[in-house]
N, C-alpha and C positions, 0 to 999 in steps of 0.2 A: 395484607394485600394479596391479590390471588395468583399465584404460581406464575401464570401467564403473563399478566399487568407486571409483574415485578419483572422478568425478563423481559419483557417488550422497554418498560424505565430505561433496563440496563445496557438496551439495545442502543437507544436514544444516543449515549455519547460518542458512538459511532458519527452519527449526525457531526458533532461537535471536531469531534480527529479529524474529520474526513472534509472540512472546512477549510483548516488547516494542509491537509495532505494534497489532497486535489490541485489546489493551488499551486503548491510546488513541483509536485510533476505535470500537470499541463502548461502553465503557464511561466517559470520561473525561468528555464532556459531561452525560452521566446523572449522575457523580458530583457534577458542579457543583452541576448545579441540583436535584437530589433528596436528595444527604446531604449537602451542605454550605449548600445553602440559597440558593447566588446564583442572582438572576434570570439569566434566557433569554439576557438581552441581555448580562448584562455577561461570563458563561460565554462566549458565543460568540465577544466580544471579544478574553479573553485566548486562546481556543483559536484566531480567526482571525489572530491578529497575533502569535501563534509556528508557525504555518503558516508562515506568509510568512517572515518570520525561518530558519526550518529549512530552506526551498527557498534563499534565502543562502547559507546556511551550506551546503548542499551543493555548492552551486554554486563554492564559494570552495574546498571540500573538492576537489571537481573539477579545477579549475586547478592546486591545487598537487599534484597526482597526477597530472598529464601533465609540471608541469616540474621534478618534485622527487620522486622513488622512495625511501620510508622506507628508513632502513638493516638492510640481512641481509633485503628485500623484504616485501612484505603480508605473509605469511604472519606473521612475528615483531609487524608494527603493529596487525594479528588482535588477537593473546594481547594486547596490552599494554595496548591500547585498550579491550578487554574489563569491564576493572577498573572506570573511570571510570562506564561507560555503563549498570552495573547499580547504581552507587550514585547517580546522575543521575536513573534511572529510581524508585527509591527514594524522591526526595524531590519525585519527581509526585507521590506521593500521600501525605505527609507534612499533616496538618490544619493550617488557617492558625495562624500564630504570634501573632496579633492580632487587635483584632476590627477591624469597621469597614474601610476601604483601604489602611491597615498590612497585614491578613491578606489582601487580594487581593493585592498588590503580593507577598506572601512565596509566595502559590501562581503568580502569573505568573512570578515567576523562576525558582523550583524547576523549571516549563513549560522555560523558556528553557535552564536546563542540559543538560535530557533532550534536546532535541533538536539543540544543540552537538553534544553526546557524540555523539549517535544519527549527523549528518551527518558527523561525521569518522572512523565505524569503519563506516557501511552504503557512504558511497560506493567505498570502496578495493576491499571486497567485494564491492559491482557492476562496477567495473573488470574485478577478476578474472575475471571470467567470461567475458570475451573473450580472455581466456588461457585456461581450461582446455583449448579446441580450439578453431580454427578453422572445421570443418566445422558448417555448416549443422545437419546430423541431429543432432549430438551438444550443440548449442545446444536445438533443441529439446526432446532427452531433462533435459538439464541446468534448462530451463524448469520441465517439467511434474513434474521431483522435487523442484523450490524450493516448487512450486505446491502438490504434494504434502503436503511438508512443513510449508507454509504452512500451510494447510488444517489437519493434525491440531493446529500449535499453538496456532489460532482453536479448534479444539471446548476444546482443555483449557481456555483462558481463558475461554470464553461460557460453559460448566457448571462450569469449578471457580474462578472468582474469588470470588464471598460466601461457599458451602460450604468451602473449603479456608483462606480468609483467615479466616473465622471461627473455624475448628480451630484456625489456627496462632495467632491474634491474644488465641483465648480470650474470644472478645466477639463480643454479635449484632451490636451498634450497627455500623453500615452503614459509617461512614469506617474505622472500625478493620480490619475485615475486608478493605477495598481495600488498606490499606497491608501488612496481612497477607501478600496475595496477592501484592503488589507485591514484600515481601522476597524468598519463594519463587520468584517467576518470573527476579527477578535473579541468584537463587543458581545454577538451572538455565540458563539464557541461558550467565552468565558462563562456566561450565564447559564447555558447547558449542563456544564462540567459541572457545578457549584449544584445545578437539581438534581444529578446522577448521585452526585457523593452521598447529598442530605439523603436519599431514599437506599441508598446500599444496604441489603443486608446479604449475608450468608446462608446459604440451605447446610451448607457441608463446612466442616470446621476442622482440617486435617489435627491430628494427633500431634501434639510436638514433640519434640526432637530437637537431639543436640543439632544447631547447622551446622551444614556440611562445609567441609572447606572449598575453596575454589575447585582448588586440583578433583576433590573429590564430585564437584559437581561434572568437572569437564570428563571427567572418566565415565560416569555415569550418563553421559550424552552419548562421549562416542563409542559404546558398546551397546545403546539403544536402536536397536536397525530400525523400529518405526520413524523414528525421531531425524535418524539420517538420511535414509533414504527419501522420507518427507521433505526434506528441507532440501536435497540436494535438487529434486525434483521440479519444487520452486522458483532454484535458483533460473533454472534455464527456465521457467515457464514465466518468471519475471525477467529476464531479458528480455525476451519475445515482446513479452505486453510492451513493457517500458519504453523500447525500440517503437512499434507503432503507433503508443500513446503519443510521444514526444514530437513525433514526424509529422500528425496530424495538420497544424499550423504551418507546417513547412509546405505540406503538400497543397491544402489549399492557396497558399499566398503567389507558388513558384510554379506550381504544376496548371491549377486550375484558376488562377488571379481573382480568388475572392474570398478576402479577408475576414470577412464576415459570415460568410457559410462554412469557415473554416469552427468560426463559435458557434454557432449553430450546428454542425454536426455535433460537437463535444456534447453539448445539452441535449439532443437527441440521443445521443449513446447514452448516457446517464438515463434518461427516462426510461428506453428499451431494456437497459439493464437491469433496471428496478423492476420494471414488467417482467424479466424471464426468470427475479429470484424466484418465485412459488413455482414454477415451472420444475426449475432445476429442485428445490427442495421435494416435490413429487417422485421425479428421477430417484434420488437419494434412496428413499424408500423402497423402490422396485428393483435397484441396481447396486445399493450400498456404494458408499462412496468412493471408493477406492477406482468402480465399474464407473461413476460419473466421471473421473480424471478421463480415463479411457475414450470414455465419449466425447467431451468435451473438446480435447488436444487434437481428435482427428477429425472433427470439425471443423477447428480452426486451421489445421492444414490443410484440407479440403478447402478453404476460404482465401487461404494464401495459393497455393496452386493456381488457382483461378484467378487472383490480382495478377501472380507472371505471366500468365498467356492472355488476359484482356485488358489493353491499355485505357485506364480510366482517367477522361480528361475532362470533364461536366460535373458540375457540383451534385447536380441531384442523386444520379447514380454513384458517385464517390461518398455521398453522405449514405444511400441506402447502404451501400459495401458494408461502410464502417458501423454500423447501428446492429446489422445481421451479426458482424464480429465481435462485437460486446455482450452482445445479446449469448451469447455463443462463451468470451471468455470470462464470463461472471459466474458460469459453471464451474472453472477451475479454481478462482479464489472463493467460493463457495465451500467445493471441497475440500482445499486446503485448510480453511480455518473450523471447517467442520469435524475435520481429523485431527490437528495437532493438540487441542487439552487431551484426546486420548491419548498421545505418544506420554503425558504425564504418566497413565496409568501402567501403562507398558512400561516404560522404565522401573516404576517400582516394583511392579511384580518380578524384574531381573536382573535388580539391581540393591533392593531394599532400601532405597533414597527416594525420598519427590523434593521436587527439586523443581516447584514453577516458574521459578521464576528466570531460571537456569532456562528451562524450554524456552520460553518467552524470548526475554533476552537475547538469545543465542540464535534464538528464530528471526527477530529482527534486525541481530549482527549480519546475517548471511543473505537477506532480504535488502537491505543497503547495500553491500557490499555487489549486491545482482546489477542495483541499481546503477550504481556507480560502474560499473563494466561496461550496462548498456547505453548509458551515455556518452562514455568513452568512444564505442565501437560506433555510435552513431556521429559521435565529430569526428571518427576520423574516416567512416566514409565519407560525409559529406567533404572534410578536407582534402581527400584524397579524389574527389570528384570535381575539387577548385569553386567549391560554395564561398560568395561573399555575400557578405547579410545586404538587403536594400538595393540589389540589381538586378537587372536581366539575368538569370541562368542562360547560359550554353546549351544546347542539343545531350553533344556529350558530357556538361554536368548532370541535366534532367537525369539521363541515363544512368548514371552510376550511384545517384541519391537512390531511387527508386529501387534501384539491386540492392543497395544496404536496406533497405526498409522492409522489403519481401521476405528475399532471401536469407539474410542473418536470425530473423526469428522462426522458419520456417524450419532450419536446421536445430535450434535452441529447444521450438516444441517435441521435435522426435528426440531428441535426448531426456524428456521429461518422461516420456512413453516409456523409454526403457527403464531410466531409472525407477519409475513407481512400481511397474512390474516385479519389485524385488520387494515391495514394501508388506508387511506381515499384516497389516492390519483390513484384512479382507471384511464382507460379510458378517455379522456377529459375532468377530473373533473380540472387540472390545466388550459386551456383554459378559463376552465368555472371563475374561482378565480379570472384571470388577467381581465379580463371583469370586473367584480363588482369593485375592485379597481379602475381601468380607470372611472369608473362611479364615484369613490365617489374621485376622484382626487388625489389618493396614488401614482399613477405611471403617 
């Protein structure tokens, strides 16, 4: 298969995660608290405290993927793994079993499966990708098709999760059509997962080595300054999104009263952001990546700036707003994951450990854990703004929603600014790494 086709394959399961992922952070807290009826606070709860839990669970995922290689390789722990993680995802949206803290405790576990499942088939899958190739260019192409594929499987889920779930489920009623949607996207995910695996193969086949112990891995993280400074960078640059993503459905329902162009921007942002990957991958090339963070972040705070001083109350220009700001932060997770399999190489070179799965891992422990803050900080603005799901908003709640939604990520971006600032991995300084390794017989 030719170099490109085989990374394009590999891209694909992006498609399939991102089926999975999308749904949960656009729709999952909406479901709480608008078709299931739990307050703000206790929704945010169970969604912050299997965040945290899921960043764990990758994390644990990680470790035994640098000192323990599934048998017959990822590719075959793909397909198997597959199975689990779409009937896990299934019974996220499964309606509570009971009334009362019986039936939370039956949707925080069903939480808890989904993202087991989720952290023990995405992390291996991020590994891999520091195997398809080594080179620099071909990570970045490898990025912006994940990103790609990201993107179109965020428009299917923002426009066809109620329309599609309610075809399949046969019911308007709101839970039914989630869990509708939910069987379909597991049916399509799983069969994905299962094509990626069968066509897996490796360019680069690291040298073994004794595994590193845990401690040993975590040392080797946090003396990595690409690796930290990356991730810490992240963190606040996922806040931010997370915050705006989540608000979306709130804004359109309470601000602008139209439920439905609230889905319809989500599908819009997904198409626009799929549109601006080649964009941004162009950028990359002219600016190196580290130059694209840079641009990207002052972008998007140029674009928040502008939400504080022009009060948007009309769908059409609320959806343009929002399509422009995707458009804009699909730059940053672009660069992001077009950076981090380098932070593997950099560690080794300073460390004499690689340790993927450890990056991985460790990368999506502090990626949950982003999430989980930005939830948090977004129920307890709106709590502290006196949001009750299914009424009229107040004047002065409008107000104080809308502060939490600008402002909290506004200040989250310029902490990203600074932190990347410090990150070593400029211009052709990864180039430069994989050379000295090849020299001292690492790779």
């Amino acid at each position: 298969m030719h170099a490109r086709a085989r990374l394009l394959l590999f891209a694909f399961g992006d498609f399939a995660f991102n089926l999975y992922w999308q749904s949960i952070m656009l729709f999952l807290l909406f479901y709480y608290t608008e078709a299931l009826g739990l307050k703000v606070a206790t929704a945010a709860a169970v969604y912050t405290i299997a965040s945290v839990w899921d960043g764990l669970a990758n994390f644990l995922a990680g470790a035994v993927a640098d000192r323990r290689e599934p048998g017959r390789g990822y590719g075959r722990f793909l397909m198997l793994g597959s199975i689990p993680l779409g009937l896990a995802f299934v019974l996220t949206y499964v309606p509570p079993l009971a009334a009362g803290w019986w039936g939370i405790a039956s949707i925080f576990l069903g939480h808890l499966l989904f993202r087991t499942a989720y952290a023990a088939v995405n992390v291996p899958y991020l590994a891999m990708s520091a195997r398809v190739s080594r080179d620099s260019r071909d990570r970045a192409f490898l990025a912006g098709m994940r990103m790609l594929f990201g993107t179109m499987a965020a428009v299917l889920v923002a426009r066809g999760t109620l329309p599609l779930g309610a075809l399949l489920s046969g019911s308007v009623v709101p839970a039914h059509a989630y869990l509708g949607a939910a069987i379909l996207f597991a049916l399509l995910g799983t069969a994905i997962l299962m094509l990626v695996g069968a066509f897996y193969r490796e360019q680069m086949v690291p040298v073994r080595t004794a595994p590193p112990s845990i401690a040993a891995s975590l040392s080797s993280l946090a003396t990595n300054r690409a690796f930290v400074t990356l991730n810490l960078a992240m963190m606040a640059m996922i806040v931010a999104v997370t915050i705006l993503n989540k608000s979306v459905l709130y804004y359109f329902k309470y601000f602008v009263g139209d439920d439905v162009a609230g889905q319809s921007a989500l599908a819009w942002m997904g198409v626009v952001g799929a549109a601006a990957v080649p964009l941004w991958m162009l950028l990359q090339r002219l600016l190196g990546t580290r130059g694209l963070w840079f641009l990207a972040a002052g972008l998007c705070m140029a674009g928040l700036v502008f939400f504080v001083g022009v009060h948007i109350d009309r769908a059409g220009p609320m959806q343009l707003f929002l399509v422009a700001m995707q458009a804009v932060i699909v730059g940053l997770h672009f660069a992001y994951w077009a950076m981090l399999p380098n932070t593997v190489e950099y560690g080794e070179r300073a460390t004499g450990l690689r340790v993927e799965g450890a990056v991985f891992g460790m990368a999506a422990l502090l990626q949950r854990i982003a999430i989980g803050l930005a939830t948090a900080l977004l129920a307890a603005g709106f709590d502290a703004a006196g949001y009750v799901a299914n009424v009229q908003q107040s004047a002065a709640t409008l107000a104080t929603m809308r502060g939490t939604i600008a402002l909290v990520p506004l200040g989250f971006l310029a902490v990203s600014v600074v932190v990347m600032w410090l990150n070593p991995l400029g211009k052709g300084a990864h180039a430069k790494i994989v050379k000295d390794l090849e020299e001292r017989g690492g790779l």
